[in-house]
N, C-alpha and C positions, 0 to 999 in steps of 0.2 A: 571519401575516407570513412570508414569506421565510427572513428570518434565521433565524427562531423555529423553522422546519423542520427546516435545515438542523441546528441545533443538536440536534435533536428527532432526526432518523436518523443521526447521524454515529456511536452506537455501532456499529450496523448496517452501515453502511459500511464501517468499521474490520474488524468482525468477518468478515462474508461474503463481503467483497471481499480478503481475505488466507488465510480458512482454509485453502484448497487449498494453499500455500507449504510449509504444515508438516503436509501430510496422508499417511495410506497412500498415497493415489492416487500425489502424487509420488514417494514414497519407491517405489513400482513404476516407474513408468517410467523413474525413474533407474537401477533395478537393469538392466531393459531395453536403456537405450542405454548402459551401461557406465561410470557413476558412482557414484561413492562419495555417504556419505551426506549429507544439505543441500547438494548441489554444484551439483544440477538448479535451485537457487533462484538462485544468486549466478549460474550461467553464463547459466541460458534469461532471467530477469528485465535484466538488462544486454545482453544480445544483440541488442534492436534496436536497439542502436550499433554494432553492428559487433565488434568485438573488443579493447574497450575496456581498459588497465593497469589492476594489481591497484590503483593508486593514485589512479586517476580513479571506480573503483568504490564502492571505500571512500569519497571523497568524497560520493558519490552516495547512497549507501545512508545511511552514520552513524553509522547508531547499533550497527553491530559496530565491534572495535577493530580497528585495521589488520592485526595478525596472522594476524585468521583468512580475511581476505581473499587474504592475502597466498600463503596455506597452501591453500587451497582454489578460487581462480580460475585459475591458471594448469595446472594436470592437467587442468582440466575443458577449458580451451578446446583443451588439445592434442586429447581426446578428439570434440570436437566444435565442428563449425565452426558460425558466427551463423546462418544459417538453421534446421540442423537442433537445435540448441539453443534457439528459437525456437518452433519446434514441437516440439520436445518437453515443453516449460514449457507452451508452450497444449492441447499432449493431457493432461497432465496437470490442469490446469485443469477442461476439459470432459472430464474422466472423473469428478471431484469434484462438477463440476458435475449429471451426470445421474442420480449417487449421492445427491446430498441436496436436492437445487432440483426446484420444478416449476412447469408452466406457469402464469404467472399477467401483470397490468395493467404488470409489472416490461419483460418482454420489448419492449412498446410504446416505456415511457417512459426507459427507461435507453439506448438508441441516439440517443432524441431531445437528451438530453444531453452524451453522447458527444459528438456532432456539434458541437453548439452550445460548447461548453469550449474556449476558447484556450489553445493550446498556448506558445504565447510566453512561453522563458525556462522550462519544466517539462521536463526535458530526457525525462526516463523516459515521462511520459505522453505527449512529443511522437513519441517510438519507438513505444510500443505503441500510440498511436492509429492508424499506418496498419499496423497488422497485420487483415489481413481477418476479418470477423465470423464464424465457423460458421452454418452453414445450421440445425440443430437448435435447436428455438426452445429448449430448457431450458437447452446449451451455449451460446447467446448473452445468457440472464440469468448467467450467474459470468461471461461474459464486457464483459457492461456493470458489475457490480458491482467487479472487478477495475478496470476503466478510473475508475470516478467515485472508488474508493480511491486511485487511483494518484495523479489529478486534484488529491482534496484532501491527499493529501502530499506532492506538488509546492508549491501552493498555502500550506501549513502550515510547510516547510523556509523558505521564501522570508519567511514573513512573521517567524519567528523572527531570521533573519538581520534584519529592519530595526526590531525591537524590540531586538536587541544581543544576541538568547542564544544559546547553541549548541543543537544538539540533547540532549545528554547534561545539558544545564542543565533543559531543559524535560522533558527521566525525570525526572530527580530531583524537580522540582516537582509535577509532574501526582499530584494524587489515586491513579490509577489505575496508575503508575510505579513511581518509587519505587529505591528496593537489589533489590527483588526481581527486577524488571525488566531491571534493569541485569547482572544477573548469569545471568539466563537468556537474555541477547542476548552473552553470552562473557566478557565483562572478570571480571575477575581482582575476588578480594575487597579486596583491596589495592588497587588499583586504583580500584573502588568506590567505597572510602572514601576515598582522596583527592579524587575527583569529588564525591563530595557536600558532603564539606568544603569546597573553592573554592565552588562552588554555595552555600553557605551564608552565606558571606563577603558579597553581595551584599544588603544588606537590601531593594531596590526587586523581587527575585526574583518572588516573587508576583504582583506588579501587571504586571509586565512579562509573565510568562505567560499571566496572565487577558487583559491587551491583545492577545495573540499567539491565543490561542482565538477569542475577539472580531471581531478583525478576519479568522481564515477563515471563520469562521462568514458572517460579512458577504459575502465573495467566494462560498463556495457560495450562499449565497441569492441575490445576484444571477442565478449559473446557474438557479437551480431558475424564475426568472421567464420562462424559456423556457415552461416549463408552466404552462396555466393551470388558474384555482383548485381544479377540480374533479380535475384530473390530479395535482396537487400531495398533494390527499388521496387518492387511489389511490397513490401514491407511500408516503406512511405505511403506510399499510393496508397493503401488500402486502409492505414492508420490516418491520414488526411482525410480517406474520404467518410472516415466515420464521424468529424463534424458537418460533413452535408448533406449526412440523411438525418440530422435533428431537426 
């Protein structure tokens, strides 16, 4: 089934389609075009808006606390205007990308999704979808894996908001979240704990999370009905096998 997919690669997703954000690779090309450090993330990742406030970012993103938005998007965009921040986030990308992905059934079937994915109401994925492909077939797998990440946490932000959570509700709940999480995405210990506190307060928390996983799982699967059965399972296979060439 669909869904059962979806749910089945959504580590992989999460994981392969973010690593470059916080890799050497970027951490060089920011030194390159004259950025401080994580700054290539918040400026080049929000840049295909255009040159969006530190206030509309933070909206956008989440789950840092306004501060560090606040502290670290404005330098970046003096230094660098929305296209070349742009491309500097997607050379970074496909320099990550040529580092650790190889050719494989991915490069096929991740544009085929790409494509197919409504953008309606995902503001980030509806930017980076018309950013043009790279020519380099390995550069255009981190580049579809990126777009189907982006896709389903547009997708996941949106479904929390009509379940009632916030995002820093759904840290705290998530298995995989947590304080720890919360704390290596900026917010303060104090902080933290008052978060998780309120979040606690909530006894339907759980259920309302589980319904929010549930129902993207659902909206990816849908997507994934673009592909049929046989490309669905190349799909696994090829998302599986990119933890065992690490």
């Amino acid at each position: 089934m669909p869904v059962e997919i979806a749910r089945e690669i959504r580590p992989a997703v999460q994981k392969y389609g973010g690593a470059f954000m916080t890799s050497p690779e970027l951490a060089e090309v920011e030194r390159e075009v004259g950025l401080g450090r994580r700054a290539l993330y918040f400026r080049g990742r929000s840049a295909v808006l255009g040159d969006p406030s530190p206030s509309v970012v933070a909206e956008l993103f989440v789950i840092f606390p306004r501060w560090v938005v606040d502290a670290v998007l404005p330098p970046a965009t003096e230094v660098l205007g929305p296209d070349a921040a742009v491309s500097a986030y997607t050379e970074a990308l496909y320099r990550w990308s040529k580092a650790h992905l190889r050719e494989s059934a991915l490069g096929e079937l991740l544009p085929r999704l790409a494509a197919a994915a409504v953008a309606s109401g995902l503001t980030l994925f509806a930017g980076r979808q018309q950013v043009s492909w790279p020519a380099d077939p390995v550069a255009r797998i981190g580049h579809g894996l990126m777009l189907l990440r982006e896709y389903r946490g547009g997708l996941h932000f949106a479904v929390l908001r009509a379940v009632g959570l916030t995002v820093p509700e759904a840290v705290v709940t998530d298995p995989e979240g947590g304080r720890a999480r919360l704390l290596r995405t900026a917010w303060s210990p104090e902080t933290t704990d008052e978060l998780i506190a309120r979040a606690r307060w909530r006894p339907d928390l759980e259920a309302r999370w589980r319904r929010a996983e549930s129902l993207t799982d659902e909206q990816m699967g849908e997507l994934l009905e673009v592909l049929s059965a046989a490309q669905r399972d190349a799909l696994v296979r090829s998302l599986a096998d990119l933890g065992r060439e690490e």
